[in-house]
N, C-alpha and C positions, 0 to 999 in steps of 0.2 A: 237678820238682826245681829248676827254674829261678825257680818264683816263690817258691816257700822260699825260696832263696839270695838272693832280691830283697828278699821281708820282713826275713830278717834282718839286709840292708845297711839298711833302714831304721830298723829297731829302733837299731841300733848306731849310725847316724850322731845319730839321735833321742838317744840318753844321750852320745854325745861332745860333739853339743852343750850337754844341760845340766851334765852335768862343766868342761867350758871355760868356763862362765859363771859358776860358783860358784865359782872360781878367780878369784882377785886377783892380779894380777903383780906387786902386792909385799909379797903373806906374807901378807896379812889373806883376806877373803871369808868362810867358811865357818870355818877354820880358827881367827877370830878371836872365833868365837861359843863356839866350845870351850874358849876359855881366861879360865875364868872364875874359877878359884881356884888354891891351890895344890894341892890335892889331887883328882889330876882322871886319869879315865879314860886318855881321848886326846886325849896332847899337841898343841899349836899345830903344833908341826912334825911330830909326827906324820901328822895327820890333812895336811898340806899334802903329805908324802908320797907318803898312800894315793892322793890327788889328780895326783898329778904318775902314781904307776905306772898309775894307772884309765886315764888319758888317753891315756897310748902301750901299756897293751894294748890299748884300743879302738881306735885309731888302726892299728897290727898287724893286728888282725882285720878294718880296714874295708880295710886294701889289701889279705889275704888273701880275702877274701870278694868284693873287685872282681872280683882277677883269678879267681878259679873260676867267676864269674857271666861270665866273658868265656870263659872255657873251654867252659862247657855251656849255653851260648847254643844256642836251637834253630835249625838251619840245613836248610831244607827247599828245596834248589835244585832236583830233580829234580820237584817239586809246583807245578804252575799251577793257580793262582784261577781257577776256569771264567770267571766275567766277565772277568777278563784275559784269555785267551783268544780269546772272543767279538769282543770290541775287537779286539784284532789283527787276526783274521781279516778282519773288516769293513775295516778298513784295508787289510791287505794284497787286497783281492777290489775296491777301487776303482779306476775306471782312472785312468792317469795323463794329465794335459794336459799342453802347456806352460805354464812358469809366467807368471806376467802382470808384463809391466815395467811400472811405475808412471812411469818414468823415459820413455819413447818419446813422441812427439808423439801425439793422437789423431787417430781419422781420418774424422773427422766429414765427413761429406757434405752442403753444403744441400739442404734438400732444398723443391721448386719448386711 
């Protein structure tokens, strides 16, 4: 379920971005291809619109679709990675020294 909700955040961000770029911030873009006569399908403003609603229901769906992908996130806490594990143990089954001062004079002996 989680990689569906993952493809379809991508799907969704995929066409908010090309909705946001066929958008003009001042009225033209796409909408300015539309208006080409008087007698015409879908208006300039119209079709600038449809563009303006597309963009905040995609935008709507990309923060619902966040948050549910934040919800049904798979959370396997009680499950260790065998090689985690392994590691650990190895770690924890080493003995411990003291640590080594880097800082202390050495204690070099000449030696005759």
């Amino acid at each position: 379920m989680y990689i569906f909700v993952s493809i379809l955040i991508l799907v969704v961000s995929i066409l908010l971005g090309l909705i946001v770029l066929v958008q003009n911030p001042k009225g033209g873009g796409l909408a300015a291809n539309f208006a080409s006569g008087g007698a015409q399908f879908m208006g300039a403003r119209q079709t600038a619109d449809f563009l303006e609603k597309a963009s905040w229901g995609l935008a709507i769906a990309l923060l619902f679709l966040s948050l549910t992908a934040t919800m049904i996130i798979p959370r396997d806490f009680g499950v260790k990675n065998t090689n985690q594990s392994e590691i650990i143990d190895q770690v924890s089954g080493q003995k411990t020294t003291t640590p080594i001062d880097f800082q202390a004079p050495e204690n070099n002996t000449p030696e005759e």
